[in-house]
VOGU-433178 format. One record per residue (C-alpha): residue number from 0; x, y, z. Coordinates in Angstrom, 3 decimals. Each point is the difference from the previous one (the first is absolute). Layout:
<gumis>
+------+----------+----------+----------+
| miba |        X |        Y |        Z |
+------+----------+----------+----------+
|  NUM |        X |        Y |        Z |
...
+------+----------+----------+----------+
</gumis>
This chain:
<gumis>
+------+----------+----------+----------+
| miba |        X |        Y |        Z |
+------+----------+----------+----------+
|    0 |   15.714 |  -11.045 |   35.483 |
|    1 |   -2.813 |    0.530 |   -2.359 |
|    2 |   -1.370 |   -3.312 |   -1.675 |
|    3 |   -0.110 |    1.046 |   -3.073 |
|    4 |    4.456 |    0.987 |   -0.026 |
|    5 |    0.268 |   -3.588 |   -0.711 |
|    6 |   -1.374 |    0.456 |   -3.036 |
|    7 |    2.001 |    0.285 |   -3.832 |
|    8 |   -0.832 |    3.247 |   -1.209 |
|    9 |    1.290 |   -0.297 |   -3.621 |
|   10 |   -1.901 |    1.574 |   -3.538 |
|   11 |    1.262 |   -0.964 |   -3.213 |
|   12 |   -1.662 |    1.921 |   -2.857 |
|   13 |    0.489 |   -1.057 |   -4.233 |
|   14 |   -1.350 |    2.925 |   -1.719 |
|   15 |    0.304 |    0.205 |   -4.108 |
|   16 |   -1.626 |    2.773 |   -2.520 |
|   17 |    0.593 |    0.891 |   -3.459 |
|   18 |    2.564 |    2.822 |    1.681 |
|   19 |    1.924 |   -2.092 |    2.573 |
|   20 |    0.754 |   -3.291 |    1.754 |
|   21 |    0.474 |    0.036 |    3.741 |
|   22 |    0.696 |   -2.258 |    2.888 |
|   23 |   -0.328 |    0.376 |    3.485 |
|   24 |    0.915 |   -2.073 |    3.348 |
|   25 |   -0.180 |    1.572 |    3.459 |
|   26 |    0.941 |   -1.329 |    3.423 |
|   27 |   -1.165 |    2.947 |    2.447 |
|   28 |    2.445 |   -2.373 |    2.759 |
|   29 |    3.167 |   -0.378 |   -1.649 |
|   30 |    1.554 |   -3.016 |   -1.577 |
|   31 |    1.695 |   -0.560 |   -2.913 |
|   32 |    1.677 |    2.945 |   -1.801 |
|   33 |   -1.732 |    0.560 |   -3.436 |
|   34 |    1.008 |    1.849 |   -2.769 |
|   35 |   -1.392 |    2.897 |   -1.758 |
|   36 |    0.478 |    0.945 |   -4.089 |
|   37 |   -2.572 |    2.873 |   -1.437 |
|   38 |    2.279 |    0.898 |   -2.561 |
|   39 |   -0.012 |    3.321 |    1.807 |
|   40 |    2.832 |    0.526 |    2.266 |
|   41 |   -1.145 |    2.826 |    2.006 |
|   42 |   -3.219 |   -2.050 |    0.558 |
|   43 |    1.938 |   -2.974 |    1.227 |
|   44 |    2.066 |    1.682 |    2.279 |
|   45 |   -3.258 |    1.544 |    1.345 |
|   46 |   -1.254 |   -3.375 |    0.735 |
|   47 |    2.708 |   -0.993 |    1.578 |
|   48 |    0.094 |    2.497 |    2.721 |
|   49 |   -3.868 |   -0.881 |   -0.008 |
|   50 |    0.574 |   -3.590 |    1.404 |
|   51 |    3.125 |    0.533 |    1.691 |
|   52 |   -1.010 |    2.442 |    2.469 |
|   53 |   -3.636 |   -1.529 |   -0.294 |
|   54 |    1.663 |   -3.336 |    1.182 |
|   55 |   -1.744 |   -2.119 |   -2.650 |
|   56 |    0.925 |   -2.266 |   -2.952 |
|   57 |   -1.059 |    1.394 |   -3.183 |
|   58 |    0.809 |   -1.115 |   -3.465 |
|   59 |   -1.290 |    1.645 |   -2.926 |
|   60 |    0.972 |   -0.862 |   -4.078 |
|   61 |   -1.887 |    2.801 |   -2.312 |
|   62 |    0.217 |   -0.139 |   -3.602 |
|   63 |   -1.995 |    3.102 |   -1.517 |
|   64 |   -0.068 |    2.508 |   -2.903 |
|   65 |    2.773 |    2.338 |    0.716 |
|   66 |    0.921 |    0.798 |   -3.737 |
|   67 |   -3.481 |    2.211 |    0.524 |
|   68 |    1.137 |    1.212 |    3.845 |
|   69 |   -0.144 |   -1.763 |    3.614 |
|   70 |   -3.579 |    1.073 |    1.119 |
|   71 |   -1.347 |   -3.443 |   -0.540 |
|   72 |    2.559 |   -2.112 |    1.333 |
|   73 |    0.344 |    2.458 |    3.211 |
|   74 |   -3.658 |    0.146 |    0.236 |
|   75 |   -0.551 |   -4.357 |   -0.784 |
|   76 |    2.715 |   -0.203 |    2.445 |
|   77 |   -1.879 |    2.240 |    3.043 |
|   78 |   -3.556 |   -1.946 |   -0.863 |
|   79 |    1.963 |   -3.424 |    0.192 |
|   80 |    1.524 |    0.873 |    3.315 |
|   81 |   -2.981 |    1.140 |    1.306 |
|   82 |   -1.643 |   -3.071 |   -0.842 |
|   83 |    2.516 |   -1.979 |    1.308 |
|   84 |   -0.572 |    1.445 |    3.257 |
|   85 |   -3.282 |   -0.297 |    0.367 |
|   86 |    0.287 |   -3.559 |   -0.847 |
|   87 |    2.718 |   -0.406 |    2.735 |
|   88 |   -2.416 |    1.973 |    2.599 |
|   89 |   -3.009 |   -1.951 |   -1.063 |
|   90 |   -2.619 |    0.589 |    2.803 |
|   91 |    2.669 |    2.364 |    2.328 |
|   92 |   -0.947 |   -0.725 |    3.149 |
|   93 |    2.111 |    0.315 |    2.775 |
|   94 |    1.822 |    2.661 |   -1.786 |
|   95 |    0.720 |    3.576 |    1.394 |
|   96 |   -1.072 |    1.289 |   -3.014 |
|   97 |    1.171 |    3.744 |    0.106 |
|   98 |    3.585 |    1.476 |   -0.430 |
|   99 |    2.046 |    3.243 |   -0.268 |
|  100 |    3.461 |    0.504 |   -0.495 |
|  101 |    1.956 |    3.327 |   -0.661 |
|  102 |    2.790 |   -0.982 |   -2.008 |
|  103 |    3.295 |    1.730 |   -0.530 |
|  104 |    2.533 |    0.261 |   -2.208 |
|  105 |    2.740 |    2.092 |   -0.045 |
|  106 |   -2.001 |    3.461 |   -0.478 |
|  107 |   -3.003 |   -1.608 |   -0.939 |
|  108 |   -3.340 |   -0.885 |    2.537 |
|  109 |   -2.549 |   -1.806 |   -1.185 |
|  110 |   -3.045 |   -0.692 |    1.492 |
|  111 |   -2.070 |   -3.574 |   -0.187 |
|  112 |   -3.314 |   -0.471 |    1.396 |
|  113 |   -2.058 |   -3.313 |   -0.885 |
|  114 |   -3.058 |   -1.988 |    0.868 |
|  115 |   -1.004 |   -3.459 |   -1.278 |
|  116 |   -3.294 |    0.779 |   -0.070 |
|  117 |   -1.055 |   -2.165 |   -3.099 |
|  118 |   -0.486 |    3.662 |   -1.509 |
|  119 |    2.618 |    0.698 |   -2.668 |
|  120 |    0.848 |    3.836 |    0.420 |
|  121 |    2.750 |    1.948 |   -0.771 |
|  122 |    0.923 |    3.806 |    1.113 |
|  123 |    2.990 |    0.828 |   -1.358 |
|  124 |    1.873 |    3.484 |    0.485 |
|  125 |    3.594 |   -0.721 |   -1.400 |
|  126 |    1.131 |    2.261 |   -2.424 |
|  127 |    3.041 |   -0.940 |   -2.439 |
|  128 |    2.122 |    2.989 |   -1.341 |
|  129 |    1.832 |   -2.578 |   -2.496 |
|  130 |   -1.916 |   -1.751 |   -2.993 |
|  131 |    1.370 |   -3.388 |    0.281 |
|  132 |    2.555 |   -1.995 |    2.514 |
|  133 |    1.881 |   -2.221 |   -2.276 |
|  134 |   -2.242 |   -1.075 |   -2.422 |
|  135 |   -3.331 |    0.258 |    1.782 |
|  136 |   -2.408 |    2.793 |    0.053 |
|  137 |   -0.695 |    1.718 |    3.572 |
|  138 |   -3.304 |    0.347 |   -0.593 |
|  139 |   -0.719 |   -3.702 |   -0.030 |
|  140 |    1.364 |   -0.182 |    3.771 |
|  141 |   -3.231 |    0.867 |    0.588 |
|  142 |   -1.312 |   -2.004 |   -2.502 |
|  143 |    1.754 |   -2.982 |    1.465 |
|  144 |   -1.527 |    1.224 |    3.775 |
|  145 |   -3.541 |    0.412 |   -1.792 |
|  146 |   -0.094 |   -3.391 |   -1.585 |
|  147 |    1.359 |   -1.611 |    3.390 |
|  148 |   -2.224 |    1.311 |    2.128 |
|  149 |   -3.253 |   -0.499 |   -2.188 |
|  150 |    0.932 |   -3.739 |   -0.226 |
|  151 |    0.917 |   -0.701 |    3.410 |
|  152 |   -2.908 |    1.834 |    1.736 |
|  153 |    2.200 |    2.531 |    1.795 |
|  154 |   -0.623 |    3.592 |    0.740 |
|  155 |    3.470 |    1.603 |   -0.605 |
|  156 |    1.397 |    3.530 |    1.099 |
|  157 |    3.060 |    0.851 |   -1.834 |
|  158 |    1.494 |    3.539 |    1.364 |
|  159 |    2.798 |    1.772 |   -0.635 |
|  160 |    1.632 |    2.303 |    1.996 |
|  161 |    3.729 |    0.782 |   -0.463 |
|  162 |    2.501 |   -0.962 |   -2.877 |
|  163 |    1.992 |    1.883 |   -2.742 |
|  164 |    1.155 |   -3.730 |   -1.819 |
|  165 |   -2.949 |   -1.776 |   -1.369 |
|  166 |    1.798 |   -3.293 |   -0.236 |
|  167 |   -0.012 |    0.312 |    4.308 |
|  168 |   -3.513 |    0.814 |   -0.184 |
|  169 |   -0.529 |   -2.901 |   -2.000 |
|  170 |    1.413 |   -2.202 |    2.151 |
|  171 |   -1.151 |    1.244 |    3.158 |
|  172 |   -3.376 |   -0.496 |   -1.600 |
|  173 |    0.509 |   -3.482 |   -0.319 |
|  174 |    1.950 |   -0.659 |    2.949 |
|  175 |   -2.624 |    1.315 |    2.106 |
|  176 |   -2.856 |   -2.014 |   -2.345 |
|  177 |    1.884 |   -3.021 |    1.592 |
|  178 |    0.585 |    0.988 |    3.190 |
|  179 |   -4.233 |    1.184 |    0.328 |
|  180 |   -0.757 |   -3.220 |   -1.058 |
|  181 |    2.314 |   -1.885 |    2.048 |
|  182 |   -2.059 |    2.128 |    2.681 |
|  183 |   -3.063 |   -0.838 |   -0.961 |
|  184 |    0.171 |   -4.007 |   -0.946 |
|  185 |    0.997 |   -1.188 |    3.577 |
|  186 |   -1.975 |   -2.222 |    2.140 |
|  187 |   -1.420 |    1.621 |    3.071 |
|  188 |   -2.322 |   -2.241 |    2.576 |
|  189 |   -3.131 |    0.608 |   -1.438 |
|  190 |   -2.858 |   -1.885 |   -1.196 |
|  191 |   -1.922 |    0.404 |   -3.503 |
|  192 |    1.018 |    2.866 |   -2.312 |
|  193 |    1.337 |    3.246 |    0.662 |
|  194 |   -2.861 |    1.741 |   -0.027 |
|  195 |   -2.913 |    1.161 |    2.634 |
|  196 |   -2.556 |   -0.852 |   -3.266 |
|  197 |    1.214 |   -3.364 |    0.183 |
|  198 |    1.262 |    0.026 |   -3.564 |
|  199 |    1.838 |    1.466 |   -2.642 |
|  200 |   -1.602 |    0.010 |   -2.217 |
+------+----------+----------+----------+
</gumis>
């Protein structure tokens, strides 16, 4: 076994504005359950499938301007996580580093495709036929992803390819975000970062 698997890989991330509060804590290896309150339902349920099928410990508490709309708090909530795992990577060595899933559920397939490259990217082809789920906006799913990714210093695919419901395509989006970086945070026996470069950044 790697070294560096003995290691507690755990961000936790305080971020306040003039537009929202948030607070963070990650455990990319399990342990305690952790709650999570955005004040947006949808958003929490998305989260939920995020750790759950990620296999981490997340807990997030948001506060934000929703009497304007949820962009802030869904975006404050994406650069928060983001930052929270970066801090819970750190250096990332020893880590595969890549990971793909396609995701399905029910009719939907989505497809996942990351790499914790220390370069936030996102590509994102996921169109929404429905405004909002619940109360929150489908356009900031990919604001969410965008934020995410930028802060965490991931390149992220986000694909998809079948699905009539958009609340299935929603959560195969975030199932598979999980289950990629479930992929992609294990240990493999190897020395120094994941890359031939020897860094990441």
């Amino acid at each position: 076994m790697n070294k560096a698997s003995s290691q507690v890989r755990y961000g936790e991330v305080e971020r306040e504005t003039k537009e929202t509060k948030v607070s963070v804590v990650l455990d990319l290896d399990g342990g305690q359950s952790r709650g999570i309150e955005t004040g947006i339902g949808f958003l929490d349920h998305m989260l939920e499938l995020f750790a759950f099928h990620g296999l981490f410990s997340l807990g997030v508490k948001a506060e934000g301007d929703r009497h304007i709309d949820d962009h802030h708090t869904v975006e404050d909530v994406g650069i928060a996580m983001g930052q929270a795992m970066r801090e819970a990577l750190k250096d990332a060595h020893g880590i595969v580093r890549y990971g793909d899933t396609f995701t399905p559920m029910d009719e939907a397939l989505v497809q996942i495709a990351l790499d914790i490259s220390g370069r936030g990217v996102l590509v994102y082809d996921c169109p929404f036929q429905r405004e909002f789920l619940g109360v929150m906006a489908t356009e900031n799913v990919r604001e969410f992803l965008r934020a995410f990714a930028s802060h965490a210093g991931m390149t992220l695919h986000v694909r998809r390819i079948a699905g009539e419901n958009d609340h299935h395509v929603a959560e195969a989006i975030f199932k598979g975000l999980g289950r990629s970086l479930y992929c992609a945070t294990r240990y493999v026996d190897r020395q120094g970062p994941p890359s031939t470069k020897g860094t990441l950044d």
